[in-house]
C-alpha positions as semicolon CSV with decimal commas, in nm:
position;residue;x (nm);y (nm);z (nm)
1;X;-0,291;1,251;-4,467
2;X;-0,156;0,941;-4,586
3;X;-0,015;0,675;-4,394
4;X;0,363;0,537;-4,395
5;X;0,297;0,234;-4,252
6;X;0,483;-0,067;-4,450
7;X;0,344;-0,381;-4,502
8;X;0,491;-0,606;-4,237
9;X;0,312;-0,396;-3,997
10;X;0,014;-0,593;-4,088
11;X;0,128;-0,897;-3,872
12;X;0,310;-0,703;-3,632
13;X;0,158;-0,608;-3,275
14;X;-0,028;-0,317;-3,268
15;X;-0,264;-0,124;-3,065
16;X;-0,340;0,278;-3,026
17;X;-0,159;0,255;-2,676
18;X;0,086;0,046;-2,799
19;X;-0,022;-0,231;-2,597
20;X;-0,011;-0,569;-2,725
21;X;-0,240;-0,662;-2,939
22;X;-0,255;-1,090;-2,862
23;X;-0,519;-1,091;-3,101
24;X;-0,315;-1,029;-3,412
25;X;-0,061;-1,284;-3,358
26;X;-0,351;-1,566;-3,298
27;X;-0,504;-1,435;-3,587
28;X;-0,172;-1,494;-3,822
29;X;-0,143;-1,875;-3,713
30;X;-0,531;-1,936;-3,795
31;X;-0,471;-1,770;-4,110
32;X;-0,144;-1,952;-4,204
33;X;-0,211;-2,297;-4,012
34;X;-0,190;-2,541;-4,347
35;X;0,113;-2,413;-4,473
36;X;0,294;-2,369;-4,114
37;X;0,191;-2,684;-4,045
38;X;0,319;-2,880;-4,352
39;X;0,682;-2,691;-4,341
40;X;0,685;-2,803;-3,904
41;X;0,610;-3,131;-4,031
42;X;0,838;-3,161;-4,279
43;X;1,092;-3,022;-4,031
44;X;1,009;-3,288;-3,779
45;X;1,070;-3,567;-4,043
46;X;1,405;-3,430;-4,101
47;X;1,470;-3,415;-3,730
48;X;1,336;-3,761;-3,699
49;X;1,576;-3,863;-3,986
50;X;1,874;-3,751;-3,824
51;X;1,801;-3,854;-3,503
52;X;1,772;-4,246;-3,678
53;X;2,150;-4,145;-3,826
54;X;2,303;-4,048;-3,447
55;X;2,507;-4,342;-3,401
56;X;2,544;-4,546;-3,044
57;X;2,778;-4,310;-2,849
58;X;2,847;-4,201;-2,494
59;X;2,962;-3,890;-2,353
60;X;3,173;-3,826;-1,996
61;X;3,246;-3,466;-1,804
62;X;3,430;-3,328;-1,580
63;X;3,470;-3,011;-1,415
64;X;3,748;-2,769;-1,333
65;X;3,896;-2,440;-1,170
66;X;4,170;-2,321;-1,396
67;X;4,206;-1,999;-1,126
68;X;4,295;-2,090;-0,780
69;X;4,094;-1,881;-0,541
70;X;4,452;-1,728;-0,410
71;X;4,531;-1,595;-0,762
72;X;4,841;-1,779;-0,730
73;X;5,030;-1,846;-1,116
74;X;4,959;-1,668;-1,417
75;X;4,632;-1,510;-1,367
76;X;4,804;-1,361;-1,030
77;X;5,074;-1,210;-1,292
78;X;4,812;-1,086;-1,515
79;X;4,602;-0,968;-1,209
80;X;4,924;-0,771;-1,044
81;X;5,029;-0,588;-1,434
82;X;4,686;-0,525;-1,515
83;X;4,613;-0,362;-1,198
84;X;4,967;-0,181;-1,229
85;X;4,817;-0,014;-1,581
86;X;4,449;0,029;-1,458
87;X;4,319;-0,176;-1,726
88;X;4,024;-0,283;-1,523
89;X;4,100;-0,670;-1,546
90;X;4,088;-0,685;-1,955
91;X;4,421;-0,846;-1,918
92;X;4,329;-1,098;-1,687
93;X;4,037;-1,197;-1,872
94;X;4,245;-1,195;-2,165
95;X;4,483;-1,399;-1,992
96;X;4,241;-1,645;-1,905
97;X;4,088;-1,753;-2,270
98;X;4,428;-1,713;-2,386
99;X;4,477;-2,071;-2,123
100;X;4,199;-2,183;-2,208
101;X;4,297;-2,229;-2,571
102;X;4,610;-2,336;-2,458
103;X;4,440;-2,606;-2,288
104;X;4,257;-2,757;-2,660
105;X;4,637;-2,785;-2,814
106;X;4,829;-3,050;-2,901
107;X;5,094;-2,945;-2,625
108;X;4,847;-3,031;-2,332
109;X;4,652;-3,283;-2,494
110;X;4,872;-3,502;-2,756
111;X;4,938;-3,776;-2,462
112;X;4,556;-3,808;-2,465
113;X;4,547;-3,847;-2,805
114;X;4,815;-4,086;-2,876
115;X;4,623;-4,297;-2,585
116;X;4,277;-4,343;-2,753
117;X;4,461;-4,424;-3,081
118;X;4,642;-4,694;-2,915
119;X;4,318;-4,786;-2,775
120;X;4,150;-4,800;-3,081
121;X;4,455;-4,991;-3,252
122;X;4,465;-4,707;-3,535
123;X;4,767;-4,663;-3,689
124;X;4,694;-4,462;-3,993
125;X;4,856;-4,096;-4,005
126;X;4,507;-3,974;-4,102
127;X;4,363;-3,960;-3,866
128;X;4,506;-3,634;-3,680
129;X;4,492;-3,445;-3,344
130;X;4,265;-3,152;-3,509
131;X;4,003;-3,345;-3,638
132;X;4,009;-3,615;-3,300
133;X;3,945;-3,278;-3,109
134;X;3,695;-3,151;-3,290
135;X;3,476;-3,478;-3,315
136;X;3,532;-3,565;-2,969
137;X;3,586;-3,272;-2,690
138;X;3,415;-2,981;-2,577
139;X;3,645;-2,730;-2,343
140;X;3,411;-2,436;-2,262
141;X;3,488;-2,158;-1,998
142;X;3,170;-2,089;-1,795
143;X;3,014;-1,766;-1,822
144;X;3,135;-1,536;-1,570
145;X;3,372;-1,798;-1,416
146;X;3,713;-1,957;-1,437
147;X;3,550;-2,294;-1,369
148;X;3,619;-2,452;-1,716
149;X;3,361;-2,737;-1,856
150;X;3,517;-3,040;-2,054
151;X;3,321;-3,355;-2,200
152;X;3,423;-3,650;-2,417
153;X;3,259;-3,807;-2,653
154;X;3,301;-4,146;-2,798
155;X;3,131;-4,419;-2,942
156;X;3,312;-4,666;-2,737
157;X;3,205;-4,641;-2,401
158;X;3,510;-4,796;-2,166
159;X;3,752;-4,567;-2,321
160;X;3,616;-4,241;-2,172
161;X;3,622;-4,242;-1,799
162;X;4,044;-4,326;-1,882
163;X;4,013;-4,042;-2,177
164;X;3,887;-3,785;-1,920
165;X;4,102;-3,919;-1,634
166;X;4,411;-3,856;-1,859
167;X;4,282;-3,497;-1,947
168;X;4,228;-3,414;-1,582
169;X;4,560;-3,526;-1,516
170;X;4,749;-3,350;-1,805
171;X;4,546;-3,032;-1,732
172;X;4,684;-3,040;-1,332
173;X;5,046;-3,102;-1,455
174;X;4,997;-2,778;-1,700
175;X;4,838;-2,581;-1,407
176;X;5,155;-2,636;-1,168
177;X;5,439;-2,559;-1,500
178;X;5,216;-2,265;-1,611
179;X;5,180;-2,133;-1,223
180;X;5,537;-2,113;-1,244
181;X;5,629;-2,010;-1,585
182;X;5,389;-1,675;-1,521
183;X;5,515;-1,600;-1,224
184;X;5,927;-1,594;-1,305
185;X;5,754;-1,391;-1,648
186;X;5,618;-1,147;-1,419
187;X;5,959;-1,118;-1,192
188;X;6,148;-1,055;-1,475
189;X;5,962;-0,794;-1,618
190;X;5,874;-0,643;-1,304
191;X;6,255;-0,612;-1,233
192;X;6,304;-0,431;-1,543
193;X;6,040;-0,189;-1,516
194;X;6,159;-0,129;-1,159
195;X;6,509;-0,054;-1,239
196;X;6,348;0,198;-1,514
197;X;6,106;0,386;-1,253
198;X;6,382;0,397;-1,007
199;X;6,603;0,615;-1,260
200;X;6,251;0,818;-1,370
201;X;6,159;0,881;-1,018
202;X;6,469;0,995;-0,949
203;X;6,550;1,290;-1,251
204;X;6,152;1,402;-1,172
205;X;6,255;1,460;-0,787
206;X;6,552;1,653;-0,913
207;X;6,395;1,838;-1,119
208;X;6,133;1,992;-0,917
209;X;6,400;2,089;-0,626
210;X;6,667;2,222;-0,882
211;X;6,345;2,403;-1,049
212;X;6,187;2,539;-0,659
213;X;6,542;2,668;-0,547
214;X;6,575;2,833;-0,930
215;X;6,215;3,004;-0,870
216;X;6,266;3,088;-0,453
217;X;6,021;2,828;-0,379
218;X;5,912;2,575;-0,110
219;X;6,154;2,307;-0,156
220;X;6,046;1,921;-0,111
221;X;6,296;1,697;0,051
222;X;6,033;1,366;0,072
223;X;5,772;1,358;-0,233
224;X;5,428;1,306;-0,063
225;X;5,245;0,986;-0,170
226;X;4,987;1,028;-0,440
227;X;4,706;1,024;-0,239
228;X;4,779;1,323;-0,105
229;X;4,626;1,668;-0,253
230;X;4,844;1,740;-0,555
231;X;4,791;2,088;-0,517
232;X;4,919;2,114;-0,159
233;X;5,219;2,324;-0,220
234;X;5,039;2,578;-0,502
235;X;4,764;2,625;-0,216
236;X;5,012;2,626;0,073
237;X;5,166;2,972;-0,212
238;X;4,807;3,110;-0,187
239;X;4,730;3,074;0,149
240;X;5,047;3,212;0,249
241;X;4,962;3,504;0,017
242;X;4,616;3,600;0,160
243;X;4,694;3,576;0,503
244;X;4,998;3,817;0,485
245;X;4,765;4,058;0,300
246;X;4,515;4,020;0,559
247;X;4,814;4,066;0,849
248;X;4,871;4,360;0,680
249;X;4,545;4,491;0,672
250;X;4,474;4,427;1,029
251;X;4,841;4,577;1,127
252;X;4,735;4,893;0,928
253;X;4,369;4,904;1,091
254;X;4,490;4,880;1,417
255;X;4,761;5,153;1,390
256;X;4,502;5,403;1,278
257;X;4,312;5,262;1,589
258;X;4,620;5,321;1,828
259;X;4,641;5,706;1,692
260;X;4,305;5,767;1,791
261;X;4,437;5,690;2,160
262;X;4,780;5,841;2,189
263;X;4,723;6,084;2,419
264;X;4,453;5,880;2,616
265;X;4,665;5,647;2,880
266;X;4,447;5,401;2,968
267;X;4,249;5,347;2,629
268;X;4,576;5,336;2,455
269;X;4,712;5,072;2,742
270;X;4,369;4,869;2,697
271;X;4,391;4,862;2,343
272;X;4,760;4,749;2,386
273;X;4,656;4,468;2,588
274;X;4,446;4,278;2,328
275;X;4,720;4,197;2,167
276;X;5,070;4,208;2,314
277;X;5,311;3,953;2,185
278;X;5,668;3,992;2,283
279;X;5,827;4,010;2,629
280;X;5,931;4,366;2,694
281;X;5,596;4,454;2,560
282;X;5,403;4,236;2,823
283;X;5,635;4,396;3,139
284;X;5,565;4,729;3,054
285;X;5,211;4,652;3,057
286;X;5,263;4,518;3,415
287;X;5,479;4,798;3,522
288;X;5,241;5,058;3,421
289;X;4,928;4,826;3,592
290;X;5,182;4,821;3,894
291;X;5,177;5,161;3,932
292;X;4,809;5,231;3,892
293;X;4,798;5,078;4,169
294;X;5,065;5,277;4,368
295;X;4,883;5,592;4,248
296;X;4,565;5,499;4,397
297;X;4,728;5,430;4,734
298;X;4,947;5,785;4,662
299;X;4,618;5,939;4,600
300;X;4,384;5,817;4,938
301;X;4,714;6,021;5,137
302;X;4,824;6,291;4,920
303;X;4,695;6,583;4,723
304;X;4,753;6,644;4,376
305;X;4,982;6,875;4,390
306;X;5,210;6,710;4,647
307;X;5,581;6,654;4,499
308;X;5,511;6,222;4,572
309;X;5,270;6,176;4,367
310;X;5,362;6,417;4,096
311;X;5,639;6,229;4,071
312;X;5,481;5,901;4,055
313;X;5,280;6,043;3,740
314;X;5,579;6,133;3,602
315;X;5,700;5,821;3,640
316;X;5,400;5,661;3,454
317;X;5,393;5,884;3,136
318;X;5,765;5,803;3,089
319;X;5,657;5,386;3,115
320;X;5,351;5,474;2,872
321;X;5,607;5,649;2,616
322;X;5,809;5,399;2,635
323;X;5,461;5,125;2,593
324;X;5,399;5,334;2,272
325;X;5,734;5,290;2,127
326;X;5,741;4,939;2,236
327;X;5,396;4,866;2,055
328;X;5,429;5,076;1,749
329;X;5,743;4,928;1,689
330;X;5,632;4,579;1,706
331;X;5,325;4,643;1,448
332;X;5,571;4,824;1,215
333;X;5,811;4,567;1,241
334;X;5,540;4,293;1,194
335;X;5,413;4,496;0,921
336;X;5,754;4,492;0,702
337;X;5,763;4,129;0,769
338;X;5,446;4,032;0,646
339;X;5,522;4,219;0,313
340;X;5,821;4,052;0,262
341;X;5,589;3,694;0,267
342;X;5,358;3,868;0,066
343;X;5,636;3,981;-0,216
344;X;5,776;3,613;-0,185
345;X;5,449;3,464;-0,278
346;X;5,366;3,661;-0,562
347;X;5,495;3,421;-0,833
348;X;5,391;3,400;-1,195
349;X;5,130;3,185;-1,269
350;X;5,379;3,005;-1,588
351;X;5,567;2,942;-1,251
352;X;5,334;2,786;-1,025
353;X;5,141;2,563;-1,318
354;X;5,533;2,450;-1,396
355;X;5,566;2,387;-1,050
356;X;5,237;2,180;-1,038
357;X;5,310;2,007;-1,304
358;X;5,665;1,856;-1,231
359;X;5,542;1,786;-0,846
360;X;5,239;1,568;-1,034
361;X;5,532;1,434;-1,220
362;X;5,760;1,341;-0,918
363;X;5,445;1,191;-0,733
364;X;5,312;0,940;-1,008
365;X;5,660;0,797;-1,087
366;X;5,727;0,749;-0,744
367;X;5,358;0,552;-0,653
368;X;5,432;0,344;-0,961
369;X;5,755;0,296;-0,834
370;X;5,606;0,199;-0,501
371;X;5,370;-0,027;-0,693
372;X;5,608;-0,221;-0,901
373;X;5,818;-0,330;-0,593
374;X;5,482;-0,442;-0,430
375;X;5,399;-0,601;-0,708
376;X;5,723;-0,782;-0,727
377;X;5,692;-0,860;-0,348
378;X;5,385;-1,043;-0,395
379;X;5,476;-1,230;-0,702
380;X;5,832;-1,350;-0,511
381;X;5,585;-1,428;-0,238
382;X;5,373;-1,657;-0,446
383;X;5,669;-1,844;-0,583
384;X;5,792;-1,947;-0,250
385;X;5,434;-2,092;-0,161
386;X;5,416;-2,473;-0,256
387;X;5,219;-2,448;-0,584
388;X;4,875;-2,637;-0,579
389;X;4,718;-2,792;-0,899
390;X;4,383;-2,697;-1,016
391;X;4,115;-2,804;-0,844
392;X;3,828;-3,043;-0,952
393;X;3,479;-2,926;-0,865
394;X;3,313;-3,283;-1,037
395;X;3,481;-3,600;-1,105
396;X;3,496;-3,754;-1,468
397;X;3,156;-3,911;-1,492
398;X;2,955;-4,058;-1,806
399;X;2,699;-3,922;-1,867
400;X;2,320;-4,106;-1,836
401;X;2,094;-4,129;-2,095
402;X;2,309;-3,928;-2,365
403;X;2,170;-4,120;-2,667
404;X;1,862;-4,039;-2,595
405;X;1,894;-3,676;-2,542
406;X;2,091;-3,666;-2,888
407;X;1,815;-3,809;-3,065
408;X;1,520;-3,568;-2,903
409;X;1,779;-3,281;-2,955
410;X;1,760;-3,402;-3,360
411;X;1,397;-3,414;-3,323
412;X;1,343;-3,091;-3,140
413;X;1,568;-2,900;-3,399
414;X;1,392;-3,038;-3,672
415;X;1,044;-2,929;-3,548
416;X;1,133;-2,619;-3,462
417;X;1,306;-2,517;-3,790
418;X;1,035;-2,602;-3,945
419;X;0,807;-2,381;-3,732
420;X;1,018;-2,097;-3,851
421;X;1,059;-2,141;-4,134
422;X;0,702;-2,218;-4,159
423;X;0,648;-1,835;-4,017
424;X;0,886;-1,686;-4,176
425;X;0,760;-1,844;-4,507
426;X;0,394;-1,741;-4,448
427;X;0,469;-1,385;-4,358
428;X;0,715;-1,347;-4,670
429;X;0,396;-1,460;-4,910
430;X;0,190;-1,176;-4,684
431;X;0,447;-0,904;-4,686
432;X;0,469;-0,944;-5,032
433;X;0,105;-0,954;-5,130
434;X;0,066;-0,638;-4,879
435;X;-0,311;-0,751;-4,776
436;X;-0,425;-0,599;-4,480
437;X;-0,550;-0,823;-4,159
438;X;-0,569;-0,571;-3,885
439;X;-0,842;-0,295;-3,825
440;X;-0,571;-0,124;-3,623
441;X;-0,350;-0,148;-3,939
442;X;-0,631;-0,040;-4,188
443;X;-0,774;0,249;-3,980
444;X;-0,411;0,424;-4,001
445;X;-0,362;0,334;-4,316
446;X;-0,692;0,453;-4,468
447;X;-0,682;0,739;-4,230
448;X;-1,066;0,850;-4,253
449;X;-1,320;0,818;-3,998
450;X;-1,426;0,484;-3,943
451;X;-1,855;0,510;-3,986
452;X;-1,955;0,179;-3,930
453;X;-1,787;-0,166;-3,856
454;X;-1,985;-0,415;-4,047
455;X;-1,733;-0,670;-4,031
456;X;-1,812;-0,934;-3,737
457;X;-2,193;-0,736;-3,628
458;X;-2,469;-1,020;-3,601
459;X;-2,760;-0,929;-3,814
460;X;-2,967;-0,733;-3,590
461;X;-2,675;-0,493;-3,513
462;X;-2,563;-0,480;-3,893
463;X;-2,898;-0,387;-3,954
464;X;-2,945;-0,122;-3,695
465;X;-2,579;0,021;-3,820
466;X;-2,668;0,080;-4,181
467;X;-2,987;0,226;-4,082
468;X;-2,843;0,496;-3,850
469;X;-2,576;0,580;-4,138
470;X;-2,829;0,624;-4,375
471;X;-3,043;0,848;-4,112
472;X;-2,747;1,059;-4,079
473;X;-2,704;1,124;-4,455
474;X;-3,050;1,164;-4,500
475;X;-3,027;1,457;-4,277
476;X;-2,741;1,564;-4,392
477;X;-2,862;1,518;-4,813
478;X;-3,176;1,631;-4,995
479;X;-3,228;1,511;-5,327
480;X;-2,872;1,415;-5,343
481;X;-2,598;1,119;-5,445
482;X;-2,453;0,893;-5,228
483;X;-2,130;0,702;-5,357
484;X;-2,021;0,415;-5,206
485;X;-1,655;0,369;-5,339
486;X;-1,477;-0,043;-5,311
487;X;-1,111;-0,062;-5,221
488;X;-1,026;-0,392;-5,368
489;X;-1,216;-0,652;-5,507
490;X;-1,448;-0,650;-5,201
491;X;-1,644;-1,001;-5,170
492;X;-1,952;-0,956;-5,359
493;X;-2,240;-1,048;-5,143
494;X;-2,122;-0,865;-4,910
495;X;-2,139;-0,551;-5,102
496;X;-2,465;-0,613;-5,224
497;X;-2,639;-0,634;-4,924
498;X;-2,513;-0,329;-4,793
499;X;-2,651;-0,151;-5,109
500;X;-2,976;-0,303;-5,103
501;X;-3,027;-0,195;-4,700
502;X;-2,899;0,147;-4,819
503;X;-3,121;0,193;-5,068
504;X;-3,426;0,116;-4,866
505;X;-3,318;0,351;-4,597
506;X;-3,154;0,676;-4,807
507;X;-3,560;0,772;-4,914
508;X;-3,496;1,054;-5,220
509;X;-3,104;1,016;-5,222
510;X;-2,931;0,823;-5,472
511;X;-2,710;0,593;-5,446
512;X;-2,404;0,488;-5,658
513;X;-2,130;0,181;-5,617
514;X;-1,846;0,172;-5,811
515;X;-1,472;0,240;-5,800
516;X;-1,465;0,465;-6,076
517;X;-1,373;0,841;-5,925
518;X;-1,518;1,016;-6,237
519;X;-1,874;0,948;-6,158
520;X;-1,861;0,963;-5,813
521;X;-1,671;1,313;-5,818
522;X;-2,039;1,484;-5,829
523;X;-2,202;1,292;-5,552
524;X;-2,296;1,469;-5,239
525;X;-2,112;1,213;-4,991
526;X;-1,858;1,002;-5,117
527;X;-1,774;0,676;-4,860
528;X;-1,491;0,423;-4,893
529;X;-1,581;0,053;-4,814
530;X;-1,288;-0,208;-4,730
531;X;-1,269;-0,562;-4,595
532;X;-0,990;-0,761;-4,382
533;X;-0,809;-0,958;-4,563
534;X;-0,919;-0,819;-4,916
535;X;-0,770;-0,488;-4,930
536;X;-0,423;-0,440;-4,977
537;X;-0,202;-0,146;-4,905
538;X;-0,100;-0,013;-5,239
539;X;-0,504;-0,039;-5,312
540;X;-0,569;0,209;-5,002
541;X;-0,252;0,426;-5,142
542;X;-0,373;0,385;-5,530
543;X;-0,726;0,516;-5,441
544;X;-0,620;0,802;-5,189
545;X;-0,400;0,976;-5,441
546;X;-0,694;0,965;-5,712
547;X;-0,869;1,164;-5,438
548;X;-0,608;1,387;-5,402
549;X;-0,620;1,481;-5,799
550;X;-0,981;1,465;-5,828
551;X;-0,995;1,737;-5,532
552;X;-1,305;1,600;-5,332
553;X;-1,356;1,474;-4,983
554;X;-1,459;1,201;-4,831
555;X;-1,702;1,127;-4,585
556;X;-1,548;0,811;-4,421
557;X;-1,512;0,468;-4,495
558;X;-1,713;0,112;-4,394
559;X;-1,570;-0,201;-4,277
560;X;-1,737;-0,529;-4,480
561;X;-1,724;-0,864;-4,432
C-alpha cells in the first residue's frame, strides 16, 4: 500500500503513538546549522544596525479608568439599553472602543498638540495632528479591562511629564462632558420608547380581554409579570376540565353505590355520611342518629309490636326518605353543575393557542414597559449624583532606561528574524528536495517490513545482523537469487560492504545489486535498501509503482548508512 505522506512530514514530529519525537527537531538544526546560522547572523547585524539608528528619546505613562466602578455616564447608558435588548454587553463593549477612539482625536487632544508645538517653537503647517499622534502616543485599552494605557514619546525629555499631565487633564474634562452627554442621550430616548410601550402595552391588554369575553373565557383585569408561568390561564382551562370530568365520574360512581343501599337504612345513612355537604343534609343525618337512639331506649321497655315504638319507626323511615331525597338531589344537582364547567372548558384549541399567544403578548410589552421606566429611573438617578472624573490608577511617570530597551528590542528582532527565516529557509530547500531524514517517516513511506537497521549498528552488531538475514534466506532459498534493489543513489561503500558480508554468508544463493527491475524480476527474494538522508520520496514512490507493474513481491527493505 503506498503511503500519502507529503514531504514536510519529514521534519515534522512524528512517532507511532504520536508522541513527540524531540529527536527529529534536534536532528533538523544539526543538519541545517551553517545556513541557519549565517541568515540569524545576518539578522542580528540588521538588528544591531537599527538599534545604532534609534535616536536619543524618552518615553512617559500613565494610567487610567475610563469606566467608573458605579457605571455612572455613558457606559451606564450603554449598560441600561443593552441590557433592555439582551444583547449580552456587545453594546457596552462597543461603547467603550468607540471612547476610546474618541479619546486619540483631535477633539480631546488638539490642546495637547498645539502645546508641544509651541514648545518646540514649530510653526510650519506640516507638521499635523495625525502624524504628531502617530509618532508620539500609544492609547491602548487593556485586555479585559476599561483601565486604558497611554505613553508619550519624545526625544526631548522635559516636555513629557507636561505632555502627559495635559492629556490626563483633557481626558478627565472629556470624562465629566461625556458622563453627561450619555446620560441626557439615554433620557431622551428612553422617554420615547416609553411613551411607545405605554400605547403597545395598552392595545395588547385590550385585546386579550375584548378577545376572552368574545370566546367566554377567564378574563384578566391585572396582566401577571413575566416571570410568571405563561401558560397559567391555558392550564388553569385544563385543569378545570379534568377535574369536572373526574367530579362527574365520582358523582356517577357513587350514585350506583347509593342504589345498592336504598332499602338498607343504616348502610345507606353510613354511606351518606362520608360525604354530606349542605345543611339540611347534615340535620337529617342528626335527626335520624337522634332517634336511633330513642329506639333503643323504646326498645329495652316495649315490644315490637307495641303502638310507641311502631310509631317511632315510622317516624324514622319518613326522616330516611326524606335523607334519600335530600342526598340524591344534591349529587344530581352537583352533577349538572359540574357538566356545565366541563362544557365551558371545552374550547378549540385555534382558541386557546390565540389566547396564549396574545396573553404572551400583553406580558412582554408590559415587563419592557416596566423595564424602560426603571431604566429611566436609574439614568435620572445618575444625573443628579455629582459626576466624578476618571480616575488615575498611576501617575504620569518617565519611563527608566527606555533607550536601552529600544535598542535590545532592535537587536532581539533582528536575531530572531533571522532565526526564522533561517528555518523557514532550510526547510523550504528540504521540502523541495523531498529527502527523507526520519526512520519513522521512511518506514511509512516505504511501507515494507523493516529486516535489518544497519544504519547507526557498531560493527559487531552490523555484522551479527547481516549474518542472521542471510541465515534466514538461506533457509528460506536453495540454489536461488537474491536481489538487493538501491532506492537512490545510496553511498557507495556502504553498499558494498553489505554485498560482500552477504555473499560470504548466502552459501549456494546468488546474489544480485542493482536498481534495474528487469533482472531482478526472476530472483527468489527481492529486498529494498535505503539510507537517511539519501532517499527521497518520489524515489520510494518511483520504485514502488515499477513493482506494482512488474507484479512481484518484496521481501522487505534494509536501512544503510
Amino acid at each position: 500500500m503506498e503511503s500519502d505522506l507529503t514531504p514536510n512530514e519529514q521534519v515534522k514530529v512524528q512517532s507511532g503513538d504520536d508522541e513527540i519525537d524531540l529527536n527529529d527537531f534536534l536532528q533538523f538544526f544539526l543538519r541545517n546549522k551553517k545556513l541557519i546560522s549565517i541568515i540569524g547572523s545576518v539578522g542580528l547585524l540588521f538588528g544591531i544596525s537599527n538599534a545604532i539608528k534609534v535616536s536619543q528619546s524618552w518615553k512617559g505613562t500613565f494610567q487610567i479608568v475610563i469606566s467608573n466602578s458605579d457605571d455612572t455616564g455613558s457606559s451606564q447608558v450603554n449598560k441600561s439599553i443593552s441590557n433592555l435588548l439582551d444583547s449580552k454587553n456587545i453594546a457596552l463593549k462597543n461603547g467603550l472602543l468607540t471612547q476610546v477612539e474618541i479619546l486619540k482625536s483631535p477633539s480631546v487632544l488638539m490642546p495637547v498638540f498645539n502645546y508641544v508645538k509651541e514648545r518646540k517653537g514649530i510653526d510650519n503647517d506640516d507638521w499635523r495632528y495625525k502624524t504628531w499622534f502617530k509618532r508620539n502616543i500609544i492609547v491602548e485599552l487593556l485586555p479585559g479591562t476599561s483601565i486604558l494605557d497611554i505613553t508619550y514619546e519624545d526625544s526631548d525629555k522635559s516636555i513629557i511629564l507636561p505632555a502627559l499631565n495635559q492629556i490626563s487633564e483633557a481626558y478627565q474634562q472629556y470624562s465629566g462632558k461625556a458622563t453627561i452627554e450619555g446620560i441626557d442621550r439615554g433620557i431622551k430616548y428612553l422617554n420615547t420608547q416609553i411613551n411607545v410601550y405605554k400605547q403597545k402595552s395598552l392595545d395588547s391588554q385590550n385585546r386579550i380581554r375584548e378577545f376572552s369575553i368574545d370566546n367566554g373565557l377567564p378574563v384578566i383585569f391585572v396582566i401577571p409579570e413575566i416571570k410568571t408561568q405563561s401558560r397559567g390561564s391555558i392550564s388553569s382551562l385544563y385543569n378545570k376540565s379534568i377535574n369536572a370530568s373526574n367530579e362527574i365520574n365520582r358523582i356517577d360512581d357513587t350514585l350506583t353505590k347509593l342504589n345498592k343501599f336504598d332499602n338498607d337504612i343504616n348502610s345507606f345513612v353510613y354511606f351518606a355520611s362520608t360525604f354530606s355537604s349542605n345543611n339540611d343534609q347534615n340535620e337529617t343525618l342528626k335527626t335520624l342518629s337522634k332517634l336511633d337512639e330513642e329506639l333503643a331506649i323504646l326498645r329495652s321497655n316495649f315490644k315490637e309490636n307495641d303502638k310507641v315504638l311502631i310509631n317511632k319507626l315510622r317516624q324514622k323511615e319518613l326522616v330516611f326518605d326524606l335523607l334519600k331525597k335530600q342526598t340524591y338531589g344534591y349529587l344530581k344537582a352537583r352533577r349538572l353543575i359540574e357538566s356545565a364547567n366541563l362544557k365551558n372548558s371545552l374550547k378549540p384549541k385555534e382558541v386557546l393557542f390565540k389566547y396564549e399567544e396574545l396573553l404572551r403578548d400583553a406580558m412582554r410589552d408590559k415587563f419592557t414597559l416596566n423595564q424602560l421606566k426603571d431604566n429611566l429611573l436609574s439614568l435620572s438617578l445618575n444625573k443628579a449624583k455629582e459626576q466624578k472624573p476618571w480616575e488615575l490608577i498611576t501617575q504620569p511617570t518617565i519611563i527608566k532606561n527606555s533607550i536601552l530597551f529600544n535598542r535590545q528590542k532592535e537587536i532581539a528582532v533582528g536575531l530572531i528574524g533571522g532565526l526564522i527565516i533561517g528555518i523557514l529557509t532550510s526547510l523550504g530547500i528540504e521540502v523541495k528536495k523531498k529527502t527523507i531524514y526520519s526512520k519513522k517517516v521512511l518506514e511509512k513511506q516505504i511501507n515494507y517490513p523493516l529486516l535489518i537497521d544497519l544504519n547507526t549498528a557498531e560493527d559487531y552488531i552490523w555484522n551479527e545482523q547481516v549474518s542472521l538475514l542471510a541465515s534466514k534466506l538461506n533457509n528460506e532459498v536453495n540454489n536461488g537469487t537474491i536481489s538487493i534493489i538501491p532506492i537512490g543513489n545510496l553511498n557507495r561503500k556502504s553498499i558494498d560492504k553489505l554485498s560482500r558480508k552477504l555473499r560470504e554468508s548466502l552459501q549456494e544463493n546468488k546474489l544480485i545489486i542493482s536498481d534495474d527491475l528487469a533482472s531482478t524480476k526472476e530472483s527468489s527474494k527481492q529486498i529494498l535498501i535505503a539510507s537517511l538522508g539519501i532517499t527521497t520520496s518520489e524515489e520510494i514512490n518511483n520504485i514502488k509503482q515499477r513493482l506494482i507493474v512488474q507484479g512481484t513481491s518484496i521481501e522487505g527493505w534494509i536501512l544503510i548508512e
